[in-house]
NUKOL-451348 format. One record per residue (C-alpha): x, y, z. Coordinates in steps of 0.2 Angstrom, whole numbers, padded with zeros to 4 digits, always signed. Each point is the difference from the previous one (the first is absolute). Last residue first. Layout:
# NUKOL-451348
XYZ...
***
This chain:
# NUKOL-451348
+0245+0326+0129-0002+0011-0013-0002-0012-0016-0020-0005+0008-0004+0017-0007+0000-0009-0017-0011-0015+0003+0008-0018+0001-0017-0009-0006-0008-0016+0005-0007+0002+0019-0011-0015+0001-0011+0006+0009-0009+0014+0002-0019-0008-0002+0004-0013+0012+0009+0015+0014-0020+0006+0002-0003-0014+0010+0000+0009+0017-0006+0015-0009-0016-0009-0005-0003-0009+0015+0001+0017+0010-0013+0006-0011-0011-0015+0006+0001+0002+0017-0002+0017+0000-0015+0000-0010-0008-0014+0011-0014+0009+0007-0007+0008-0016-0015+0011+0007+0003+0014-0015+0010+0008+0016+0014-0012-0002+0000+0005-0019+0002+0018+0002+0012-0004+0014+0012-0012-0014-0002+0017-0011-0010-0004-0015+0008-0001-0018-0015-0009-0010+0008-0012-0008+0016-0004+0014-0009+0002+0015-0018-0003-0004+0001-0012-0011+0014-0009+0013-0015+0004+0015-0016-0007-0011+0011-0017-0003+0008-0002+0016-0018+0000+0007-0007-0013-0010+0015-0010+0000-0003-0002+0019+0013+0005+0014+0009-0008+0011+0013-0005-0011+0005-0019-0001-0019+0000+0007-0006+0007-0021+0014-0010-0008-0005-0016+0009+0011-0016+0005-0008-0016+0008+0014-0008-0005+0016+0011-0003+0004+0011-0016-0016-0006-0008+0000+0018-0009-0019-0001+0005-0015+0010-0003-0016-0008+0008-0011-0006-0012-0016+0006-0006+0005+0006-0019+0009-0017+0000-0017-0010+0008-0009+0011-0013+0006-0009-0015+0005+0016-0013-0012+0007-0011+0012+0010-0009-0011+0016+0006+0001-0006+0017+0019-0002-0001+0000+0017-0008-0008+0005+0017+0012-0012+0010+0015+0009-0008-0006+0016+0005+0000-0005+0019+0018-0004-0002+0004+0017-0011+0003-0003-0017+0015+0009-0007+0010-0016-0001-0013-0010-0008+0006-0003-0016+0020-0002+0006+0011-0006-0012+0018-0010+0002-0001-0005+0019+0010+0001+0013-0011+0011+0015-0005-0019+0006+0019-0005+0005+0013+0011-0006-0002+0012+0013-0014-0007+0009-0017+0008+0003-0010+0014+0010+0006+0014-0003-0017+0009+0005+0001+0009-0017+0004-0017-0008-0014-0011+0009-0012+0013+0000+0003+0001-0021+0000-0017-0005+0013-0013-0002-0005-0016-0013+0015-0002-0011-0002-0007-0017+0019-0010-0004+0003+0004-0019+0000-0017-0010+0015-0009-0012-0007-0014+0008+0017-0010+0008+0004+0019+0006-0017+0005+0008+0001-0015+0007+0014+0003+0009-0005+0016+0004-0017-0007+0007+0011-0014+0011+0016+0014+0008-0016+0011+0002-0010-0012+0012+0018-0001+0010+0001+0017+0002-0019+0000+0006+0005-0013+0012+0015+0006+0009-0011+0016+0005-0008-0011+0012+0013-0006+0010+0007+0017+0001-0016+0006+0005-0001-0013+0015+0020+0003+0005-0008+0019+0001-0016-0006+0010+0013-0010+0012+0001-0019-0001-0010-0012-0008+0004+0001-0018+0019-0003+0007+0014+0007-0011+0015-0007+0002+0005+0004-0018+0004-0019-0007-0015-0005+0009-0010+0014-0007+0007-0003-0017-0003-0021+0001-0020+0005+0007-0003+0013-0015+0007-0014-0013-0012-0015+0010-0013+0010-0003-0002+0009-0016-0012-0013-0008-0005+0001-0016-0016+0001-0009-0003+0004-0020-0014+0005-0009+0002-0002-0020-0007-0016+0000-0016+0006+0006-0004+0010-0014-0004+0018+0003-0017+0004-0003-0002+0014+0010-0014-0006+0012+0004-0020-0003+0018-0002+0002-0002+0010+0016-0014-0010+0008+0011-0016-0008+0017+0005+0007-0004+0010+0016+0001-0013+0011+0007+0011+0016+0014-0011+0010+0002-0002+0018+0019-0007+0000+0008+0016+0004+0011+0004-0011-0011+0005-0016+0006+0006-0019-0014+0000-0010+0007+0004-0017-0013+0008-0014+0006-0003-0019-0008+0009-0012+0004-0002-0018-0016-0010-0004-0011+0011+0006+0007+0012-0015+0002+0018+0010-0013+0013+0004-0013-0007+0008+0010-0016+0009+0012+0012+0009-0015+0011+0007-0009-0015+0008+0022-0002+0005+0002+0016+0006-0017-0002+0011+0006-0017+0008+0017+0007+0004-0009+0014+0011-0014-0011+0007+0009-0012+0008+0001-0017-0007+0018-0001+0001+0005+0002-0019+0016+0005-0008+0000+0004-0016+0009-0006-0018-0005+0010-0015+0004-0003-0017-0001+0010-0016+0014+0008-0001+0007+0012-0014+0005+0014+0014-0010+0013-0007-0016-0013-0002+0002-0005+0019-0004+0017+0005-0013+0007-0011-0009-0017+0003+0001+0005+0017-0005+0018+0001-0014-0003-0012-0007-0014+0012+0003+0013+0015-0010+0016-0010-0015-0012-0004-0001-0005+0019+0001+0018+0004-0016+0005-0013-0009-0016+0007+0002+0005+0016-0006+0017-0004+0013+0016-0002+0011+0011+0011-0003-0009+0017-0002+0009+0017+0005-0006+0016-0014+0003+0010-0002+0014+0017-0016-0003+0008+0006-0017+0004-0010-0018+0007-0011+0001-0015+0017+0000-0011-0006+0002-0017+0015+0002-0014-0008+0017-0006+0003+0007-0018+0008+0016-0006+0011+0007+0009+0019-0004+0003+0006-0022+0002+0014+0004-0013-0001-0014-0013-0001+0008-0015-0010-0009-0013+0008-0003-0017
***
């Protein structure tokens, strides 16, 4: 199996860079390695069945393309999950491009079960940007309370749909988004997602479309951050790949390093937690 390390070999283009994340292998080598990955991952648990939450973004879209390669289309069960009342019809283009059968898609509403917490919370989605992000974060916990739930009542594994910008940048809810039972494009960075989105032939309006954890209306990833995926990208590559010094990276033309390194550490307490093990020099206090 390929490893996935993003060091030499061949270039992901980036006209806009002169310094490209680097892929190990072709698309198609990559795409191979993934379907391998899942099928190896759902045959050691004895399951076949894969429920997945899907927004119409382009990160939930690719896992489930890549879902209906390398599992029985039949077992795939894909969960849209909206609570504002605009609503993507994805049923039949989706039931059409992987073959999926139609039946198997499934829509539910977490409205009125976001709206009852809030109000029994206090919390206002139109008050300060934390109240905001609080609102917010109630509704990826409350997508995960429905996928597990069906996960259950199918005997499936829930497919999760994080990739690697997102994680680095910590950008997710604990026990929201980040829960999930296997990851296959976890060590995809966001603008590597849309070239094996490319290579699956993905509709380009969800290549195209603005990234969007639909937190708030009229919420963006990329103006949630001040910066661009694009950027935070070739910075985090950069940084944690390649080992640059922040001011190596500043002076590489990278205006928003800071900004985006501070993102990182400011989140950096997701990937701590939780704090599961008494350790021995913990017996001195």
């Amino acid at each position: 199996m390929i490893e996935l390390s993003f060091r030499n070999i061949l270039p992901l283009f980036f006209p806009w860079s002169a310094h490209p994340i680097c892929l190990p292998a072709s698309w198609g080598e990559i795409f191979n390695s993934i379907i391998n990955f899942i099928k190896h991952s759902f045959a050691s648990q004895k399951i076949s069945r894969a429920v997945i939450g899907v927004s119409g973004g382009i990160d939930s879209t690719v896992a489930l393309y890549l879902l209906s390669r390398a599992l029985p289309k039949e077992n795939i069960f894909p969960t849209h999950l909206p609570f504002f009342s605009e609503e993507f019809n994805y049923t039949k283009t989706f039931s059409e491009e992987t073959g999926i059968p139609a039946k198997n898609f499934l829509t539910f509403s977490i409205k009125k079960i976001v709206e009852e917490t809030a109000k029994e919370l206090k919390i206002a989605d139109n008050g300060s940007l934390d109240e905001k992000i609080r609102y917010g974060n109630l509704m990826p916990r409350s997508r995960m309370m429905f996928l597990y739930d069906l996960a259950k009542k199918n005997r499936s594994l829930v497919c999760g749909t994080e990739n690697k910008t997102e994680d680095l940048l910590g950008y997710f809810t604990l026990h929201g988004d980040s829960a999930s039972d296997i990851e296959p494009i976890a060590h995809l960075y966001k603008t590597q997602v849309r070239g094996l989105a490319r290579h699956l032939k993905v509709p380009q309006e969800i290549i195209g479309a603005a990234p969007s954890a639909g937190l708030w209306k009229g919420q963006t990833d990329e103006g949630q951050f001040g910066f661009s995926y694009e950027e935070a990208d070739q910075v985090l590559d950069l940084f944690f790949e390649k080992k640059y010094q922040t001011k190596k990276i500043i002076s590489l033309g990278f205006k928003n390093t800071k900004k985006i390194l501070n993102l990182v550490e400011a989140n950096s307490f997701k990937h701590k937690v939780p704090y599961r093990t008494v350790r021995l020099e913990f017996s001195q206090y």
